[in-house]
N, C-alpha and C positions, 0 to 999 in steps of 0.2 A: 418335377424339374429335373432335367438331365443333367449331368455331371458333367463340367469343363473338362474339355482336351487339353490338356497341356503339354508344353515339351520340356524334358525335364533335365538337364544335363551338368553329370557330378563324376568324381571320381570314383572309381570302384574300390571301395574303402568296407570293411567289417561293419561301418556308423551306419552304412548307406544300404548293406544289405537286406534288413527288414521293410524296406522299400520295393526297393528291386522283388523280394519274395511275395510282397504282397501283404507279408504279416500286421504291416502298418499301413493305414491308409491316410490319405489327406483328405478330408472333409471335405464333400462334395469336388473331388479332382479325380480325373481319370487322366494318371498321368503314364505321357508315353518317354519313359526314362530311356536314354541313351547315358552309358558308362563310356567315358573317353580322358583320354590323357586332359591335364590341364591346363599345357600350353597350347592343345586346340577346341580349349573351351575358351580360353581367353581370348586366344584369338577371333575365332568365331562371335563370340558375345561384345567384344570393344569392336571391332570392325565394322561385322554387318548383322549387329542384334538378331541372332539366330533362334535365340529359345525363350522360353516366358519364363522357366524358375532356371536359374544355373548358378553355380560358384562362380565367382568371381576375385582376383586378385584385388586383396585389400589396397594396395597401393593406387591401382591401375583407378580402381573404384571410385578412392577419395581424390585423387587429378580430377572426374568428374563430376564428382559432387560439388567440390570447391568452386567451380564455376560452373553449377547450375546447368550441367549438358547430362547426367547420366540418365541413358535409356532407363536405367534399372533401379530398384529403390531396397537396400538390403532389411533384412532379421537377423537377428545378433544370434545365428547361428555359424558354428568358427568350423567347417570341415576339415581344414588341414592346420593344422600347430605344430611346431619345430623350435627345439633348441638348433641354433645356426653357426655353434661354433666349431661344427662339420662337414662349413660349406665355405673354407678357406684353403684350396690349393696351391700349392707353393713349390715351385723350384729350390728343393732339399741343398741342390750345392751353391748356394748364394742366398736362400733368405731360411736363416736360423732363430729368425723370432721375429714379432712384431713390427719393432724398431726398423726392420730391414725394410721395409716396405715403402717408405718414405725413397720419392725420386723413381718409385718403380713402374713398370707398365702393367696393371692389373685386366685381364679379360672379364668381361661379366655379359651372359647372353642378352641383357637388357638392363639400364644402368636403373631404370624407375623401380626393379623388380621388388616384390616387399622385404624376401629371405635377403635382398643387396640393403637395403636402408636397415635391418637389423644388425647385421653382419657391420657396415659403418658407423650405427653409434656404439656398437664395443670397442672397434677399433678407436673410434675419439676419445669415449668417455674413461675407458678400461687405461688406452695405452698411448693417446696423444695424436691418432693420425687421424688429418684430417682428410674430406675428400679432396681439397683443393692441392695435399701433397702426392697424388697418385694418378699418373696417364690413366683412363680408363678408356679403355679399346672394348668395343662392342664387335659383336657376332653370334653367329650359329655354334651352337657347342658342338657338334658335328656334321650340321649340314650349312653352305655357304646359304647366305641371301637370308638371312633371320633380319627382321627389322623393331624396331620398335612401336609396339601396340600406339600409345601413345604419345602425341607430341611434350616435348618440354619444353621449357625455358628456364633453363638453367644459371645461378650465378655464378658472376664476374669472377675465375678464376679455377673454376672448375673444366676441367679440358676432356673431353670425349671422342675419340677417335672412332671411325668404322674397319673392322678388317677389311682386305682386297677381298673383292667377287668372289675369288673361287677361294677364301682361307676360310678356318675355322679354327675358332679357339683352345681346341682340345689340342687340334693339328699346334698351333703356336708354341702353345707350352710345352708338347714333347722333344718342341726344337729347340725351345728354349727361346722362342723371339718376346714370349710374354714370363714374367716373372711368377707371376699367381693368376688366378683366376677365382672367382667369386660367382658362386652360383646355388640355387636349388639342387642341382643334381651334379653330383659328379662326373668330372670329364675322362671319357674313353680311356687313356692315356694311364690314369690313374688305375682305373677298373683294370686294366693288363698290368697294373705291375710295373710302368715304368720307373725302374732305379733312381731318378732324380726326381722325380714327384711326391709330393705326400702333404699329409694335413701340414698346417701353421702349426697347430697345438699336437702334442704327441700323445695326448688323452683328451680328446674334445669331449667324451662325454663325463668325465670328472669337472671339466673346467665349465662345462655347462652346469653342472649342480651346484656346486662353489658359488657361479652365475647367478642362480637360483636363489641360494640360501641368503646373497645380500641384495638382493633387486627384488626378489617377489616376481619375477617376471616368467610367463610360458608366451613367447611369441605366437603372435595370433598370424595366421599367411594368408588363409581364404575368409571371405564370408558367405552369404547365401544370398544373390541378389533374384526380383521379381521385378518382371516386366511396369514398368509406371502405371502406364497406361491400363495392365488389368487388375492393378491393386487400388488404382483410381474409382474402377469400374465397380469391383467388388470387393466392398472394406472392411470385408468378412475374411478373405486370403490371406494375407498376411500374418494373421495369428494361425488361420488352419497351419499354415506351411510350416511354422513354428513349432507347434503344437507336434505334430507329423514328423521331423528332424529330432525333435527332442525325445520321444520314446523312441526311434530309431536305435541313437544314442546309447540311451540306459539298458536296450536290450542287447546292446552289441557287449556293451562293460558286463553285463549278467553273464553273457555265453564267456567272456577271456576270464574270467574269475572262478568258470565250475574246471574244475580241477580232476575231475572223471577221466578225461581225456582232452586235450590237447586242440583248440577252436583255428589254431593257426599252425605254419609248420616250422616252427623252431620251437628249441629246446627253451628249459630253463623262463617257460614263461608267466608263470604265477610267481616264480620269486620275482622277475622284474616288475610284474604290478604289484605285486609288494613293496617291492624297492621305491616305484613312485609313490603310491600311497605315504610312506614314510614322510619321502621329500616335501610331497608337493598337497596333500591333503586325499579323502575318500573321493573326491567329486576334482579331480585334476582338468579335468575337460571339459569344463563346466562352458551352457552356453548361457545367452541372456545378459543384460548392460549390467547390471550389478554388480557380478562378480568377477567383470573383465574390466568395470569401467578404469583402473589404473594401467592394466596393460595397454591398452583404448589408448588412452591419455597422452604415453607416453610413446607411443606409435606416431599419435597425428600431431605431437609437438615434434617431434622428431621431420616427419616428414613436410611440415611447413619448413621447419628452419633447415631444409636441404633446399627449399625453392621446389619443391615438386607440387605443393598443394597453393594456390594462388590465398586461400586465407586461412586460417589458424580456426580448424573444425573442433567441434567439442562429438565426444561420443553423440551424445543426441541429431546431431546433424545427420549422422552415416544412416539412423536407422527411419525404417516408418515408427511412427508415433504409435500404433494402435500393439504394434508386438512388443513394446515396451514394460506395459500393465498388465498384466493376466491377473485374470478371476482366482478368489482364493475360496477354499470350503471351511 
């Protein structure tokens, strides 16, 4: 029997590299992997269903799971995870904390986005702000005409603005027309240096541990979706693909851990896996419902009660059923 073609499309991540090399295979799949940004994976994948295995924005994902429209059906594999309380930019000479935020106009490249609904329940739960106190002005972080993947319906009191055609959000905030911005990636603006920009937090990655140490929480931002229709077809996939991302995984953690020399190019990087080790346990990146299912949990109660998800998803809902149980020896 020949091996499936498949198109495979992921981030070019250290996890994903024993794929790409070939080291790891997926069972019966001859997969034709494409490495590309992930806002034109998501794009491409919400739109016009481009690929049979691809990441997928957890947010974007669960909008379509909740009413029964997603092309795609995930495995509780998590490619990208982010502490997010270093994705709050802020006009330094008018918002000096939290608090200031309230009444203010926040850009954010897409308000559904998942690093944006992490980022709003610290703001609520941490510090009082809700979404319904903050303009949110949507765009391109530096190119005009960015839209939203997909549609919302949002509640009564939530107000979402679009920039002008030719504005972008990075552009806003250096002028100062937007106060903060909220996003995955840092805006331009920031990246140069501009004198009135800078984080909310003056130590995001302290206050993201603190984060940690009382919540239990590693936000989860991608998952791993496959096409319906050929996990439909063949009910063997789902767990190969699984299977296949998870030693990926443990061989990428194997190579940032041998200490011979150096897997990535920055310094100082065995003491920082140490450091999470510490924090966060030996298996910090762990995939699989088990050990995510509280971060899971408190994701999709989260993004029900912003109005994003039409009903109240339990973990089990997001995944296929068969990559849930694996064989044990």
């Amino acid at each position: 029997m020949s091996k499936l073609q498949l198109s495979v499309a992921v981030g070019d991540y250290d996890r994903m590299r024993p794929l790409v090399d070939g080291l790891v295979q997926i069972d019966g799949v001859d997969p034709q992997i494409m490495l590309l940004e992930p806002e034109e994976i998501f794009f491409r994948a919400f739109r016009h269903e481009d690929f049979d295995i691809c990441e997928l924005s957890l947010s974007s994902y669960s909008i379509q799971i909740a009413t029964g429209t997603s092309p795609y059906i995930a495995v509780p594999v998590f490619p990208s995870r982010a502490f997010r309380h270093t994705s709050i930019y802020v006009r330094t000479d008018r918002i000096k904390s939290p608090a200031d935020l309230k009444g203010r106009r926040v850009g954010v490249p897409e308000y559904q986005l998942t690093a944006n609904i992490w980022v709003r329940m610290i703001l609520e739960e941490d510090y009082g702000i809700r979404p319904a106190d903050v303009t949110w002005v949507r765009g391109g972080y530096e190119q005009p005409g960015r839209v939203e993947k997909i549609g919302l319906n949002l509640p009564a009191g939530v107000v979402v603005e679009d920039v002008g055609p030719d504005d972008t959000i990075s552009a806003l905030l250096a002028s100062g027309q937007l106060d903060a911005v909220i996003g995955p990636r840092a805006p331009s603006c920031f990246e140069r240096g501009h004198p009135d920009v800078g984080y909310l937090f003056a130590d995001p990655q302290q206050m993201a541990a603190d984060w940690y140490r009382r919540t239990g929480l590693f936000p989860i931002m991608h998952t791993l979706g496959i096409r319906r229709s050929l996990a439909d077809q063949h009910p063997w996939l789902p767990v190969a693909v699984f299977k296949a991302f998870e030693r990926a995984k443990t061989i990428a953690l194997s190579k940032l851990g041998d200490t011979s020399a150096a897997k990535v190019t920055l310094p100082f990087v065995e003491e920082q896996l140490r450091a999470a080790r510490l924090l966060m346990g030996e298996d910090f990146w762990a995939y699989g419902l088990e050990p995510n299912r509280r971060v899971l949990t408190r994701f999709l109660q989260r993004h029900h009660a912003e109005g994003l998800s039409a009903r109240l998803l339990t973990p089990e809902d997001v995944f296929h059923p068969a990559s849930l149980e694996l064989h044990k020896i």
